[in-house]
N, C-alpha and C positions, 0 to 999 in steps of 0.2 A: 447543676451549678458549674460543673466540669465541663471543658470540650473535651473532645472526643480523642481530637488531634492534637496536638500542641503546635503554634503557627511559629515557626524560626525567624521570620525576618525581626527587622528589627523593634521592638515592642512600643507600643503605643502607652505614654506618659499620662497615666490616669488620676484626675484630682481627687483625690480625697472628696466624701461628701460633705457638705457643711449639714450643720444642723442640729438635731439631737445625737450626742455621743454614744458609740453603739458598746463602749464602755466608760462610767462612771465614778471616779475614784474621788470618797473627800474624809479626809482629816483622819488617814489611815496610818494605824502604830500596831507596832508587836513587839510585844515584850517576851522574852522566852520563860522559862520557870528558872533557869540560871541566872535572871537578874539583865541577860543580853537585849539591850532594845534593837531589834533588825531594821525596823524601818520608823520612820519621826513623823508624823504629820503630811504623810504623801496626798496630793492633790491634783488629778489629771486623768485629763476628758483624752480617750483614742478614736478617733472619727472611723465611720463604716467605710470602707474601701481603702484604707490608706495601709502604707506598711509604716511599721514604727519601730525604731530601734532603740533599745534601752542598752545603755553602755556605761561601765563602772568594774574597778576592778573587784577583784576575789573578793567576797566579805563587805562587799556595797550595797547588800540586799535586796538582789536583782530575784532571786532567785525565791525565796521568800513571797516576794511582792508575787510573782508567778501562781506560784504556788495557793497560796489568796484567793486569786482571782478564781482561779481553777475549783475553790472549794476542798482543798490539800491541808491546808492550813487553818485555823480563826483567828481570825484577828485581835485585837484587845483592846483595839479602840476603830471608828469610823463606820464608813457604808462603803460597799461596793457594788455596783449597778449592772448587771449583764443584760442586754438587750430590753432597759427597761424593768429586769426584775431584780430584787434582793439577793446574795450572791448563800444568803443563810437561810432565808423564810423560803424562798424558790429556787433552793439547790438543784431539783433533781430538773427545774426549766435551763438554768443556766450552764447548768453541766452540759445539759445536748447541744449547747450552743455551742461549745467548747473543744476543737483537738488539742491537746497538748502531744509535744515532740521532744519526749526528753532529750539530757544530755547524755547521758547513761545510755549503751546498746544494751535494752535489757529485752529481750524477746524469745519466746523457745526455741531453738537453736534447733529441736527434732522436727519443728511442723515444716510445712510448706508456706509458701509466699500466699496461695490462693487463700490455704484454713486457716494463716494465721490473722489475714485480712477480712476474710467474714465472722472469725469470732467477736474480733472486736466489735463489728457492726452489735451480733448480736448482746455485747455486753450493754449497751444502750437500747434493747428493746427494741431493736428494728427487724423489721421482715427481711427476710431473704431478699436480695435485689442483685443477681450475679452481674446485670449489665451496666450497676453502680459501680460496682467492683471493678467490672473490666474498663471500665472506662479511668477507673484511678489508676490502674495498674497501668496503663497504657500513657497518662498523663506523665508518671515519673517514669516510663520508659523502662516499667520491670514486666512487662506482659510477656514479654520471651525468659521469662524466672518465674513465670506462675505455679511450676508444678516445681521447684529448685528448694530444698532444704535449707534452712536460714543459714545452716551451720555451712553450707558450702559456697555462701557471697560475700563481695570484698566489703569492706568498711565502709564504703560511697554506699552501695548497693544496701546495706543492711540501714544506711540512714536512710536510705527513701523508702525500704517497708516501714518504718517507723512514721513515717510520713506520711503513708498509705492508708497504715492504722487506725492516726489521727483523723483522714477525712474520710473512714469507713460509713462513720453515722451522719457525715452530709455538715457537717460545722458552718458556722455563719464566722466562727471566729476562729486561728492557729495560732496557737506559740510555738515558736524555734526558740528552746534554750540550747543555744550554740548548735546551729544548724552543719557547720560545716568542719566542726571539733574531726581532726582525725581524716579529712579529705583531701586528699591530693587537690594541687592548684587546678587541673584541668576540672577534676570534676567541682570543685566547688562552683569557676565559673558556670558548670549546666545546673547546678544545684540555684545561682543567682538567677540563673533562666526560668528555672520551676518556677521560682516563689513568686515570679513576674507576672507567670502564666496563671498563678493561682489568684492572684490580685484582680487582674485582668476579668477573670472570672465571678469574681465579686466579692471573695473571702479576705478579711481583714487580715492582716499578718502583723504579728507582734513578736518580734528577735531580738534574744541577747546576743550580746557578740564582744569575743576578746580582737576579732579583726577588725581595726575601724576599716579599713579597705573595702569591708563587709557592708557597712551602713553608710561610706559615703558611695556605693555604686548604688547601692536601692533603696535607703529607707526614703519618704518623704517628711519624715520628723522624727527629731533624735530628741532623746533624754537620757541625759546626765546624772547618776546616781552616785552619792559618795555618803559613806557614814551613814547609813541609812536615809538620806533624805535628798532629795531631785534640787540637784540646785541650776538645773535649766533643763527648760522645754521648748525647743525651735526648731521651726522648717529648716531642713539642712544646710539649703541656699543663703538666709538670713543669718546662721549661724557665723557661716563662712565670710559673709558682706558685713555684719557686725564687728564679729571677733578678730575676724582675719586678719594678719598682716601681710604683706609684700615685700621683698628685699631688691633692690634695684644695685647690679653690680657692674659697675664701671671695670672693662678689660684695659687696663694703661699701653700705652704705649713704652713706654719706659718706666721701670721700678723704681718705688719710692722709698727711701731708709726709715721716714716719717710722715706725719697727716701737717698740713699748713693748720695753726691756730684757727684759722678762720670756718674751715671743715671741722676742726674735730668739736666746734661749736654747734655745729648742728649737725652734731652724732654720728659725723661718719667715720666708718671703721677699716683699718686698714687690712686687709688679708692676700693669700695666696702669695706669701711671700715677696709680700709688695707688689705685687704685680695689678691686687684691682683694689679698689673700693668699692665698698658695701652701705647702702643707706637702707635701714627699715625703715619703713611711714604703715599707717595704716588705711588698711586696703581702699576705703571710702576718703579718705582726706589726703589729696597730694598736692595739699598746697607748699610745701617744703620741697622739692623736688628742683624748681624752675629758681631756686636759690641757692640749691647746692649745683646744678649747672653752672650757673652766673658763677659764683665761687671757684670752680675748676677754671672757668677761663681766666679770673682774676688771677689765680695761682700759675698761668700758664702750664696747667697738667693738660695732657693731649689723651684721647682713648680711643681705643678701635673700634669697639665694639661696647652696649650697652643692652643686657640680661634684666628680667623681672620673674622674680619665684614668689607665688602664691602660699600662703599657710596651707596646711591642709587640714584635713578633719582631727588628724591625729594630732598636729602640732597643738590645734586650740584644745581639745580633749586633754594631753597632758600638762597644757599650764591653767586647765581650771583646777583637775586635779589636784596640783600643785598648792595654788592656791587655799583649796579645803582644808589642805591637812593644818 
């Protein structure tokens, strides 16, 4: 399922399969024994090939929900579907299907990179296959640390035998809960590179992450998790083209002490110490735009220059947030 090499140029943009979801979630609750319900009535299909970002902060039930899937947890209400099987009746099918990557560096510290990677294989009942092995080791670029003691690699380093671990027994399916917890900026981006590489490959990839920066460079479909329940499921780009908004900011030529009545009618805002105006509209509808023009020439305001800033992932992520609470 692995190459051999990992290709550097630049990666090829791979759709999502359509079709049957290669996981199944419907009408899923947990209630804890302390009365805590972790998640509400979660409903959601993750297509084979796609990477998926689930995003929510501390205590959004990100983690749980994982945990589930994985066969870590039971749940107290729903179905969960792993490749077609029951996540409870065909535990021991949907588990092999299964790497999980914790958040936790939890791993023996005395073994080697090589034993601590074919043990795992063999905790799932697989044969010996060193040239599986070497080819995962060589995938996250720890093949020059195969014979290196856990306890003597940096934090990057110790997240990609964790990594490693995961695809010991050959997964159809990965979870990254917080893949890149604790990584330097340089290596996260080659950590964004792996998971691209493992995509590409044809392993589903399913990431928590407190970096939206994280899910808006890779996932191709986010979910939004708050209070235990997904209160949105969308292709990244739609996300952005929906929710989005746009700031269009006029540089003046000369500062202004105040907005003319007529501007500050259709929302324009003064800033930079008078110096610009600011119109939000949203991203999809600019038909207000060509009226707050007309308006500056009415007022004889003069501008140098005219700026457009896009929302970002993050911007829509903290006002649904917002919103929830």
């Amino acid at each position: 399922m692995l190459e051999l090499e990992r290709n550097r140029s630049a990666p090829r943009e791979a759709a999502p399969a359509e079709g049957e979801p290669v996981i199944a979630i419907r009408d899923l609750s947990k209630t804890y024994a302390s009365g805590f319900q972790a998640l509400k009535g979660i409903n959601l299909d993750i297509l084979r090939g796609e990477i998926f970002a689930l995003l929510g902060p501390n205590g959004a039930g990100k983690t749980t929900l994982i945990n589930i899937i994985c066969g870590l947890v039971r749940p107290s209400a729903g179905t969960v579907r792993v490749g077609g099987h029951d996540i409870v009746d065909g535990y021991r099918k949907t588990r092999a299907l299964i790497g999980l990557v914790p958040q936790e560096l939890a791993t023996d510290m005395f073994e080697t990179v090589w034993a601590t990677v074919n043990f795992s294989r063999g905790l799932f009942g697989k044969s010996s296959n060193p040239a599986h092995v070497e080819t995962v080791l060589r995938t996250l670029s720890l093949w020059d640390k195969k014979d290196a003691k856990i306890m003597t690699l940096s934090g990057g380093m110790k997240r990609r035998v964790l990594i490693a671990k995961a695809l010991s027994h050959e997964p159809q399916i990965l979870f990254l809960d917080e893949p890149s917890a604790g990584v330097d900026v340089e290596l996260r981006k080659d950590m964004w590179q792996t998971v691209r590489d493992l995509r590409q490959s044809g392993v589903t990839i399913i990431l928590t992450t407190h970096y939206i920066e994280e899910a808006e460079e890779m996932a191709d479909r986010v979910g939004i998790i708050a209070k235990g329940e997904l209160i949105l499921v969308e292709r990244k780009a739609e996300i952005i083209r929906k929710l989005g908004r746009k700031r269009l900011i006029f540089h003046l030529i000369r500062r202004l002490d105040a907005i003319p009545p007529a501007l500050h009618a259709l929302g324009v805002a003064l800033a930079g110490g008078g110096a610009e105006l600011i119109y939000v509209y949203d991203a999809h509808a600019q038909t207000g735009i060509a009226a707050v023009v007309k308006a500056l020439g009415e007022a004889g305001i003069e501008f140098a220059d005219v700026t457009t800033e896009q929302s970002s992932l993050e911007d829509i992520f903290v006002d649904l947030l917002r919103q929830a609470r």
